[in-house]
C-alpha positions as CSV (number, residue, x, y, z in Angstrom):
1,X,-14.6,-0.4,48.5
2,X,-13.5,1.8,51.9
3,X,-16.3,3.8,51.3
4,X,-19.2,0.6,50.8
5,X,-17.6,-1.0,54.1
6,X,-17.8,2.7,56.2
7,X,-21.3,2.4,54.9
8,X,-21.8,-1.0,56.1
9,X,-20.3,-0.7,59.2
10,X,-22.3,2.6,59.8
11,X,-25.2,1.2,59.4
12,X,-25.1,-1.9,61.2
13,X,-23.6,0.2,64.6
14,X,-26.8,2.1,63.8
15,X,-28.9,-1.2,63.8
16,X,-26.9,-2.1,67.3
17,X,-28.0,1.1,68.8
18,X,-31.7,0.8,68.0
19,X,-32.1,-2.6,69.0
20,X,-30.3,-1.3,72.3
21,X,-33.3,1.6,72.8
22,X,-35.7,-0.7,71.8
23,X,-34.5,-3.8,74.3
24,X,-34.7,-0.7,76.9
25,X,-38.1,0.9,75.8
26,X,-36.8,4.0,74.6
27,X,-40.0,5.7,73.3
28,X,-40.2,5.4,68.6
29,X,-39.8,9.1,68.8
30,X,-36.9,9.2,70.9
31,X,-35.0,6.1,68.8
32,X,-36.1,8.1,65.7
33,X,-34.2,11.4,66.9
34,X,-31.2,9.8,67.9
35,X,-30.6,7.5,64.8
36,X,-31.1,10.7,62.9
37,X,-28.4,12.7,64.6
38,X,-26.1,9.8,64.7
39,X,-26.5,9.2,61.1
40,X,-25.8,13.3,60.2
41,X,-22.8,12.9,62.7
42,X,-21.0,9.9,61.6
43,X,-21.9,10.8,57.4
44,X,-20.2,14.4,58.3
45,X,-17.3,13.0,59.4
46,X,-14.3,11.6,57.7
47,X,-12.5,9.3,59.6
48,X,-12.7,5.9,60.8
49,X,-15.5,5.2,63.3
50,X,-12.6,4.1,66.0
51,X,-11.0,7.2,65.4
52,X,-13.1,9.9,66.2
53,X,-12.8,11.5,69.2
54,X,-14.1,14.4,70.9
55,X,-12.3,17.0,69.4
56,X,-14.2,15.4,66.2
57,X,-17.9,16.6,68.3
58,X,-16.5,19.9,68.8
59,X,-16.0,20.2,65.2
60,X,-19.7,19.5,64.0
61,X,-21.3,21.2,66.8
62,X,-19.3,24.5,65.6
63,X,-18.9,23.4,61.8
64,X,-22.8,22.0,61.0
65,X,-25.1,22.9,63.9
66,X,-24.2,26.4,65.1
67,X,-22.9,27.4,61.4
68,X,-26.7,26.2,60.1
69,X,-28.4,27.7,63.3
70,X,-30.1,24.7,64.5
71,X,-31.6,24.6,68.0
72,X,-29.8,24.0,71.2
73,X,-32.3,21.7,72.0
74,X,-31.1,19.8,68.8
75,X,-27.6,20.1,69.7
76,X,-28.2,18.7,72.5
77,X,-29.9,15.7,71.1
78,X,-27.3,15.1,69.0
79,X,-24.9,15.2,71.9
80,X,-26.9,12.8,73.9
81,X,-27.3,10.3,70.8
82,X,-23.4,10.5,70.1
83,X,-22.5,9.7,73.3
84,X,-24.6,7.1,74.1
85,X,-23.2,5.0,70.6
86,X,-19.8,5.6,71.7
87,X,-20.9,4.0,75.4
88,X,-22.9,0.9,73.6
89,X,-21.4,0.6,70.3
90,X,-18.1,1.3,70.6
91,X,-17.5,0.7,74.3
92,X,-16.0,3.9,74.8
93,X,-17.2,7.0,77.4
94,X,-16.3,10.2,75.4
95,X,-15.2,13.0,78.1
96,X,-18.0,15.5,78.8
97,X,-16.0,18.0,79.8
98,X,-14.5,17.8,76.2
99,X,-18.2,18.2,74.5
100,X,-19.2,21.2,75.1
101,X,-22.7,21.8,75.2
102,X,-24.9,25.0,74.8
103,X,-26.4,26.9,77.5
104,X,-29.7,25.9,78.4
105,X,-32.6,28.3,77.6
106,X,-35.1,28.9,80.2
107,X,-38.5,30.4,78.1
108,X,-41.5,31.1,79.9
109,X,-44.3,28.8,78.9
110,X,-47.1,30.3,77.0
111,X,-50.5,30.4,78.7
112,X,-53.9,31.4,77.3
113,X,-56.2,33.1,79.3
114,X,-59.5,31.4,80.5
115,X,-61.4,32.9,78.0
116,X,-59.4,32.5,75.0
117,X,-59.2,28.8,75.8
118,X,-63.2,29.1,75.8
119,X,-63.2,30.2,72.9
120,X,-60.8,28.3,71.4
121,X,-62.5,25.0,72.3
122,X,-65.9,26.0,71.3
123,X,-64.7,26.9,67.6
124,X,-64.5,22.9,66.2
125,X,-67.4,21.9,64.2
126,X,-66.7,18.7,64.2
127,X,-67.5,16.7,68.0
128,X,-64.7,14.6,67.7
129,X,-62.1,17.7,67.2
130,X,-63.9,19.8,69.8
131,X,-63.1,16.7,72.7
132,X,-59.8,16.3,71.5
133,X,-58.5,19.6,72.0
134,X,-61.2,19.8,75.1
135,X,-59.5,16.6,76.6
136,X,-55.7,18.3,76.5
137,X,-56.7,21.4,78.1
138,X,-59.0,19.6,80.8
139,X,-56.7,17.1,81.4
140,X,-53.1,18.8,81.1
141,X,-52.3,16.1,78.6
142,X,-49.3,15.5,75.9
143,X,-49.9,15.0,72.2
144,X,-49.1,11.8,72.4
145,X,-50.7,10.9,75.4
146,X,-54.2,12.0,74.5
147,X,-53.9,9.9,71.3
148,X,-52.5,6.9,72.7
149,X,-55.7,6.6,75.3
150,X,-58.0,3.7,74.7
151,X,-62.0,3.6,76.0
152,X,-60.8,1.4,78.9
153,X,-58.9,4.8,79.9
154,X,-61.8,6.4,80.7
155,X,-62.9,5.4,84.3
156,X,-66.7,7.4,84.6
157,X,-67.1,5.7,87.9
158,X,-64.5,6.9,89.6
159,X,-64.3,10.2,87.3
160,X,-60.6,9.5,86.0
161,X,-58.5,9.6,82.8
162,X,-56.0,6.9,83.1
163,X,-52.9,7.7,81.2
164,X,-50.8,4.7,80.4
165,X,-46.8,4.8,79.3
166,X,-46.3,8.7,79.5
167,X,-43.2,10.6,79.6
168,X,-40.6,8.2,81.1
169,X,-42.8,5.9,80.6
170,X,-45.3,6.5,83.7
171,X,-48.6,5.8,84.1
172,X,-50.7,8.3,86.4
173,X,-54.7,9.4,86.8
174,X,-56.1,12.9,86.3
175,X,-60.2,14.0,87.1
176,X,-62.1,13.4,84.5
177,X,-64.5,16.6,84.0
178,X,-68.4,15.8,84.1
179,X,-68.8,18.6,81.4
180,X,-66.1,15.8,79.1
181,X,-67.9,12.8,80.1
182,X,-70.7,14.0,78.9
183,X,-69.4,15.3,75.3
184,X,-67.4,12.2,75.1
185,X,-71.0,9.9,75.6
186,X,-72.3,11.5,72.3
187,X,-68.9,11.2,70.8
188,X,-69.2,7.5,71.5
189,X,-72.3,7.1,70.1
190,X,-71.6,8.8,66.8
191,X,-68.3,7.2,66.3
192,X,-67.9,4.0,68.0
193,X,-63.7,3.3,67.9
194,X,-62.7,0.0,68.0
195,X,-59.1,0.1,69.2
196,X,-58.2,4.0,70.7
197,X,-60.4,6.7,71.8
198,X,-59.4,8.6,68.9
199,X,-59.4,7.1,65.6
200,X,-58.5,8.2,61.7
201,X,-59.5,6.9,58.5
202,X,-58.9,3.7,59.3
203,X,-60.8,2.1,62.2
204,X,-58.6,0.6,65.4
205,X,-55.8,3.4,64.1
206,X,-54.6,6.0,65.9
207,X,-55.5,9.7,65.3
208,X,-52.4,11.1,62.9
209,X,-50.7,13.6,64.9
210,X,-50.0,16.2,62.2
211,X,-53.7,15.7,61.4
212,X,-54.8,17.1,65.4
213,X,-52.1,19.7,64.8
214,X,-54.3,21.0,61.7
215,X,-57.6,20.2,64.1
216,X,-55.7,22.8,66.2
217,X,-54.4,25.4,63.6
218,X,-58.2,25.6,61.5
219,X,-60.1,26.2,66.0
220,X,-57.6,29.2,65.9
221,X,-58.0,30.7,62.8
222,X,-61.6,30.3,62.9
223,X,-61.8,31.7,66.8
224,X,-59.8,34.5,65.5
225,X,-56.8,34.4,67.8
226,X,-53.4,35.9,66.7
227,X,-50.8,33.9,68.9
228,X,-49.0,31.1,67.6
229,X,-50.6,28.8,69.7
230,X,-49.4,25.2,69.9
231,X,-51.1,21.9,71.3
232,X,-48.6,22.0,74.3
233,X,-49.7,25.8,74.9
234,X,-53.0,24.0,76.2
235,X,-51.3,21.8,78.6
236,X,-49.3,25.0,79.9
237,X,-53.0,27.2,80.3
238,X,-54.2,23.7,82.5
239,X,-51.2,24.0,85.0
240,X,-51.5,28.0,85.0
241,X,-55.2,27.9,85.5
242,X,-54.9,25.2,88.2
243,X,-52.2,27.1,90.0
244,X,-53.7,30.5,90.0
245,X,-57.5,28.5,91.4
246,X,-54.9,27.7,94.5
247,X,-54.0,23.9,93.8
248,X,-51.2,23.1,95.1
249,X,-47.9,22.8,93.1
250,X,-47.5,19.3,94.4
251,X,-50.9,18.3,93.0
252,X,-50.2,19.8,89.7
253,X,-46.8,18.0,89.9
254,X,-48.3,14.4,90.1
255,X,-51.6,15.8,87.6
256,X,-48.7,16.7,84.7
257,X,-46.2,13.7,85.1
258,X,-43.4,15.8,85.7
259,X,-40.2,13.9,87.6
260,X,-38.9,17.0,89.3
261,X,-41.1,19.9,91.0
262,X,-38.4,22.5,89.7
263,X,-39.9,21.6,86.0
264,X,-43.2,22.8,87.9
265,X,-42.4,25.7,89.4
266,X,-42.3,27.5,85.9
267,X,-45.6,28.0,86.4
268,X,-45.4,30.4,89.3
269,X,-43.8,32.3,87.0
270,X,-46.3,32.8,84.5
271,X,-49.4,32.9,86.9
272,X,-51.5,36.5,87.4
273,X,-53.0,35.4,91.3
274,X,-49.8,36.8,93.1
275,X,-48.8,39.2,90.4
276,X,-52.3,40.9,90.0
277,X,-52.1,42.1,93.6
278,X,-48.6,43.9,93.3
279,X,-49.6,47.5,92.6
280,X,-46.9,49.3,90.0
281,X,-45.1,51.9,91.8
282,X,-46.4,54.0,88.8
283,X,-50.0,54.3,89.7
284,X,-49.2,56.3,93.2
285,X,-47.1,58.9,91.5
């Protein structure tokens, strides 16, 4: 009987927190995450809900996510979702300095060069899978973003991509290429969507995500490239390439939808104009 009413309980403080993200338009992806690390945390513990405390975090951080090697960037997930269902279920702030969390990684992002992203794009058969990819890198745009556009987004008289609801749930306008415009004219010819610019199976549905993710993987097996190159590795190349033509990080700031302009100064980092004219000490000796 304990157990069936844990279960219970657990599941409606679950129900409380979603309805919570979704009163507050937390994004389906986001709601998805945290109900999924609340509902690992709460099954692997073994006390009352209203006695868990933070010395109970500690414990799964170090007994099920470090012990299984799991990302930091899922611990800290899980951190986040914990704490905010102890603040709105339970009415209780757990300590922060008490949860430890993991140092934060700072990785490079991975950039192709201009002509492997040539390259890349040109290797789709099919029109509508060349324009997709085509549309991330010209663009600079998320996954999700590029399949949540609609025709409407497309402004050809004023040459922008409107971008509706991204991260944080912003809406902001990049150029629209002529060389796009002009693919996606055919593209609307031949496929006509009803609903979103990019369709599946089933017309006025969205494009399945895992499906462009195969679109992606089948253009680099057939260009013949041997990085592991993801989607997001073609909104990195679009910052990099824009940076190293001389626009200026403030533009590319506003073009990407980042809050902060310390998330886009990564890209100095990675970008060849500055370091291409540093001669190695090497070459004089």
């Amino acid at each position: 009987m304990y157990m069936k009413a844990r279960e219970y309980d657990q599941q409606s403080q679950e129900e409380e927190l979603k309805q919570w993200m979704l009163n507050r338009r937390y994004s389906e992806n986001t709601i998805k995450v945290y109900i999924d690390c609340l509902r690992l945390f709460l099954s692997n513990s073994n006390k009352p809900i209203d006695e868990i405390s933070e010395a109970d975090v500690q414990k799964f951080n170090t007994g099920y996510i470090i012990a299984r090697g799991l990302s930091s960037s899922f611990q800290n997930q899980c951190i986040n979702a914990i704490k905010l269902y102890f603040r709105i279920s339970r009415r209780r702030n757990l300590n922060p300095d008490l949860v430890m969390r993991p140092r934060r990684s700072k990785p490079l992002p991975n950039v192709l060069s201009k002509e492997e992203v040539k390259v890349l794009l040109d290797s789709p058969r099919n029109i509508k899978h060349r324009i997709m990819l085509s549309l991330i890198y010209s663009c600079g745009l998320r996954r999700g973003e590029l399949l949540s556009l609609k025709p409407a987004d497309i402004d050809s008289k004023r040459m922008l991509v409107i971008i509706r609801s991204g991260k944080g749930r912003k809406d902001r306008v990049v150029p629209l290429s002529e060389k796009i415009l002009e693919q996606l004219r055919e593209y609307n010819r031949m496929y006509r969507p009803v609903v979103y610019l990019f369709e599946g199976h089933t017309a006025g549905a969205a494009y399945d995500e895992r499906s462009l993710q195969q679109v992606l993987k089948q253009a680099v097996e057939r260009c013949g490239i041997k990085k592991p190159v993801t989607l997001h590795w073609l909104r990195h190349s679009y910052a990099t390439h824009l940076l190293e033509a001389g626009t200026d990080l403030r533009y590319i700031q506003e073009l990407l939808g980042h809050s902060s302009s310390k998330t886009t100064e990564i890209y100095t980092h990675v970008s060849t104009h500055a370091l291409g004219k540093i001669r190695s000490p090497f070459d004089s000796l």
